[in-house]
C-alpha positions as CSV (number, residue, x, y, z in Angstrom):
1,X,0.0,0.0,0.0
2,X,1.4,3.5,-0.8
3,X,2.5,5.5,2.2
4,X,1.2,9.1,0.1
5,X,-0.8,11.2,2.4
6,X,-4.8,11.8,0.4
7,X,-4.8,15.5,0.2
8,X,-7.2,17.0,2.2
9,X,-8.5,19.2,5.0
10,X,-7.3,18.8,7.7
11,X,-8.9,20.6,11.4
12,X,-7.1,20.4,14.5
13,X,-8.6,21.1,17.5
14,X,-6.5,22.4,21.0
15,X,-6.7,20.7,24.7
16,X,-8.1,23.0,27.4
17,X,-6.3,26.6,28.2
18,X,-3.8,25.6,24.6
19,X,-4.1,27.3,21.6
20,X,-3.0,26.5,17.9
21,X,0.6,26.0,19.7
22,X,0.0,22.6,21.1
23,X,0.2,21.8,17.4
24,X,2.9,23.2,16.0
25,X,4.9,20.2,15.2
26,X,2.1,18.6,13.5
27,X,1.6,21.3,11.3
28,X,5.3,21.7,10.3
29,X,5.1,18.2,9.5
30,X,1.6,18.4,7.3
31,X,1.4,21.7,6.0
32,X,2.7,20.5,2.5
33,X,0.1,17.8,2.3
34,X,-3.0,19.6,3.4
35,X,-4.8,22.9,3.8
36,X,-4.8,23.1,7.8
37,X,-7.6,25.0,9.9
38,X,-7.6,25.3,14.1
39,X,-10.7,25.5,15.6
40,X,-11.7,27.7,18.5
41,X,-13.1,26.1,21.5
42,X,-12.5,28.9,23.6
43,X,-15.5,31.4,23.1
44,X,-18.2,29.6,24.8
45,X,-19.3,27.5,27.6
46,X,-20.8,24.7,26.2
47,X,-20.1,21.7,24.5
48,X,-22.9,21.5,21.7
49,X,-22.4,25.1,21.3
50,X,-18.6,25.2,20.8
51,X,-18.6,22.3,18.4
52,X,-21.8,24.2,15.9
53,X,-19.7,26.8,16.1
54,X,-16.4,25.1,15.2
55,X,-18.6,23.3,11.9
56,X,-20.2,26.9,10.8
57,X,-16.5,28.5,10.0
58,X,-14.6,24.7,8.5
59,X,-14.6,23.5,5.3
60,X,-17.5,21.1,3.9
61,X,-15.7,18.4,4.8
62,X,-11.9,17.0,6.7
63,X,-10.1,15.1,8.5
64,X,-10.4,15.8,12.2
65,X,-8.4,15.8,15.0
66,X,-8.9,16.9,18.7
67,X,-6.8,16.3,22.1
68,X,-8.0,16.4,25.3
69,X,-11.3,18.4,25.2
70,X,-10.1,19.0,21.6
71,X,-11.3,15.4,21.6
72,X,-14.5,16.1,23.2
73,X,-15.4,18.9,20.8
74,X,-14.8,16.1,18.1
75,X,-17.4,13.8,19.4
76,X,-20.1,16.5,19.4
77,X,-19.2,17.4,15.8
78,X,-19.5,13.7,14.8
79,X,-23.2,14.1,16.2
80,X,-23.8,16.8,14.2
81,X,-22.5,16.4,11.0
82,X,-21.4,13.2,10.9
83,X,-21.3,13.3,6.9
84,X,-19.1,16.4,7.1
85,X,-15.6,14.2,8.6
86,X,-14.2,11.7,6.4
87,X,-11.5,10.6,9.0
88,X,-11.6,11.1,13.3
89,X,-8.4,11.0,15.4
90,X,-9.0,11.5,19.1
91,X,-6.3,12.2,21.0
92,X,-5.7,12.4,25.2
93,X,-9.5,12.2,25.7
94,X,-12.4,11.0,27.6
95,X,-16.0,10.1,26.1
96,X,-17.5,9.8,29.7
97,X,-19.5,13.2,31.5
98,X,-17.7,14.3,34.8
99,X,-17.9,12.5,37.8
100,X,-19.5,14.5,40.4
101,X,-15.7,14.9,42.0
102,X,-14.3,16.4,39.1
103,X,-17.6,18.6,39.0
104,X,-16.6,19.7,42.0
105,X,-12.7,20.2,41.6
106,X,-14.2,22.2,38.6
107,X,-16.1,24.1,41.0
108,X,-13.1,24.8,43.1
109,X,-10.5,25.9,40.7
110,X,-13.0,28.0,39.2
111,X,-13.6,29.9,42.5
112,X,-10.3,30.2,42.7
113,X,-9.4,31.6,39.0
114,X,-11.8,34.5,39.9
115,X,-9.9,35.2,42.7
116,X,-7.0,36.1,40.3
117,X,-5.3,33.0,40.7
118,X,-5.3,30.8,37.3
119,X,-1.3,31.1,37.1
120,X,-1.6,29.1,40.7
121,X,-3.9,26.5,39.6
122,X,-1.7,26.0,36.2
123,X,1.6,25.8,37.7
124,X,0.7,23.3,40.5
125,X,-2.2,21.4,39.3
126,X,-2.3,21.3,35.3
127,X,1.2,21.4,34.4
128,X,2.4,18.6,36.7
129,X,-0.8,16.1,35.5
130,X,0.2,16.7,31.8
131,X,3.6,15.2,31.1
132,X,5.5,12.1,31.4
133,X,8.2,11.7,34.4
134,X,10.6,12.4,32.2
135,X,9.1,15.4,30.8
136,X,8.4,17.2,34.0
137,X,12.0,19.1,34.0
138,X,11.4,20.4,31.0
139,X,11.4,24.0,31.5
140,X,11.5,25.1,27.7
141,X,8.0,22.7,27.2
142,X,6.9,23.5,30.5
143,X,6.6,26.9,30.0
144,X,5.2,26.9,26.6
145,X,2.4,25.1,28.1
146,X,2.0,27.8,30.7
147,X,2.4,30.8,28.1
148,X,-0.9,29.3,26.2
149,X,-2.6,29.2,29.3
150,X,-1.6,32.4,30.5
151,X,-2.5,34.1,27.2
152,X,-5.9,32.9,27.2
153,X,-6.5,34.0,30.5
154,X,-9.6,33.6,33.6
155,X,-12.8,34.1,31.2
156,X,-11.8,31.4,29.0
157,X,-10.6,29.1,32.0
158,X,-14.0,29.4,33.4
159,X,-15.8,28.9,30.2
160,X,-14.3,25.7,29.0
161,X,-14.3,24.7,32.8
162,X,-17.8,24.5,32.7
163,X,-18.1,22.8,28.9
164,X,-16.5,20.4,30.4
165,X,-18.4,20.3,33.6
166,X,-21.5,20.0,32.0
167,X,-20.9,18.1,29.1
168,X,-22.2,14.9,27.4
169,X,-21.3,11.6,28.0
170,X,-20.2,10.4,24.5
171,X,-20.5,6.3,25.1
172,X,-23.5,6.1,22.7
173,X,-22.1,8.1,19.9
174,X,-18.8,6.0,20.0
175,X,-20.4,3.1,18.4
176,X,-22.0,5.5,15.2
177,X,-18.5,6.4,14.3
178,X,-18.2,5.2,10.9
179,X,-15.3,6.8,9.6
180,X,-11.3,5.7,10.1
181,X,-10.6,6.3,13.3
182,X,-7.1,6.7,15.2
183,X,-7.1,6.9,19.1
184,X,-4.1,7.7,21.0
185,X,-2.8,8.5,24.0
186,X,0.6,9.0,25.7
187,X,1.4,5.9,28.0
188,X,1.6,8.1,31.1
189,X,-1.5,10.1,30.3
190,X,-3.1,10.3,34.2
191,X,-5.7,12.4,33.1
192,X,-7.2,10.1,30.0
193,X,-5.5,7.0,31.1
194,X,-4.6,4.3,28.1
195,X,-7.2,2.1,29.8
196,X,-9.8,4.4,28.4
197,X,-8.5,4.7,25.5
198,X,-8.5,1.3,25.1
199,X,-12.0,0.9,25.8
200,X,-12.8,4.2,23.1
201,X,-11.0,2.0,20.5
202,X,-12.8,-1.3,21.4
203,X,-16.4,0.7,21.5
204,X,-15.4,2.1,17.6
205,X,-15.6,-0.2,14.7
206,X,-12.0,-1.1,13.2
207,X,-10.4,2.0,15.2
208,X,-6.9,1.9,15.0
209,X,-5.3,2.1,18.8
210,X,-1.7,3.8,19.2
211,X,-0.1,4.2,22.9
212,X,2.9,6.3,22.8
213,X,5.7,5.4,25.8
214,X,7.3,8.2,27.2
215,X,4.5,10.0,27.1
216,X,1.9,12.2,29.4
217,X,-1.3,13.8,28.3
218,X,0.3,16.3,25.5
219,X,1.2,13.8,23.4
220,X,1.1,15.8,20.3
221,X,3.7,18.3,22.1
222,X,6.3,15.6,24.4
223,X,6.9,12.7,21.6
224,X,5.7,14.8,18.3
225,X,7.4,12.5,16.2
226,X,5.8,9.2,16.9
227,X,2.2,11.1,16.7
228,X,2.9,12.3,13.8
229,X,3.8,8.7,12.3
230,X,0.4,7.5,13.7
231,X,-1.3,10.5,12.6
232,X,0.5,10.0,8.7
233,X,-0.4,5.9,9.2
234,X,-4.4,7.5,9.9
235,X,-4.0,9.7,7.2
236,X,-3.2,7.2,4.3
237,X,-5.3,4.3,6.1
């Protein structure tokens, strides 16, 4: 089988609190091949809303790809215009709703982002959930992570807090997925666990399942060149 990418669109979509940025090694590596768009999940505070909003401004139809809640943005689009993505990959995610613990850690950090302290709760309680062991003395990654954040700022913290809060559980749609399908995850994710990764690939017919070692929850940013093999392997399946 030839290895040449099908041209095509392709739309990425960014984790919580990242930006375009938490792709940037992707899109030096597919740029030539495809016309590349980044969706905006940022702007409001729900789920259904962000993703008919995300399918109003991208092209008729791509190749999608979402980490994190990127990932979660790409199940509601599936829902809604399923006919509109000819290829998913989902990326450091979770198809389940919040637990009513992680409602309520929501609940928390979002009291305490309006007390003017979202550079707290990224330094000591994102950043040292997202990467790998041997990732977490990166300074140079570490604080590229926390420059996205930063620059996004409280109001979008809070709104995608609560997207997420309040969003869907996706275990019913995962079976309807009818396109080819990658789902990966770093091997270290704690976050989005390979467990439920495995069980997202096993719940999607013929989804291709690729766990990355060395690896935390921003796969796409701590080992870009083995996601981009299993993104190019997706892309010419």
């Amino acid at each position: 089988m030839s290895n040449r990418i099908r041209s095509t669109n392709l739309l990425l979509l960014p984790g919580m609190m990242c930006d375009a940025g938490l792709w940037q090694d992707q899109v030096a590596e597919f740029e030539g091949d495809h016309q590349l768009f980044h969706g905006d999940i940022s702007q409001d505070a729900d789920v259904a809303t962000i993703a008919a909003k995300v399918l109003q401004t991208a092209p008729s139809s791509f190749a999608l790809a979402g980490l994190s809640m990127g990932g979660i943005i790409a199940m509601e689009m599936w829902r809604q215009a399923p006919g509109r993505i000819e290829r998913l990959a989902l990326l450091d995610t979770n198809f389940r709703a919040d637990t009513e613990d992680r409602r309520n850690l929501r609940d928390r950090q979002i009291a305490q982002v309006r007390r003017g302290e979202l550079g707290a709760i990224l330094k000591d309680e994102l950043k040292p959930n997202y990467l790998a062991a041997c990732h977490r003395h990166n300074h140079s990654l570490l604080d590229e992570v926390l420059y996205m954040g930063m620059c996004l700022g409280e109001d979008v913290f809070e709104r995608q807090s609560i997207a997420l809060r309040d969003r869907p559980d996706s275990s019913a749609t995962l079976a309807t997925i009818g396109c080819p399908t990658l789902v990966l995850c770093g091997e270290e994710d704690s976050l989005c666990p390979p467990e439920l990764h495995r069980e997202i690939a096993d719940r999607i017919p013929g989804a291709a399942l690729a766990i990355i070692p060395e690896c935390g929850h921003l796969s796409t940013m701590e080992q870009p060149r083995a996601v981009n093999n299993a993104l190019r392997a997706w892309l010419t399946q």
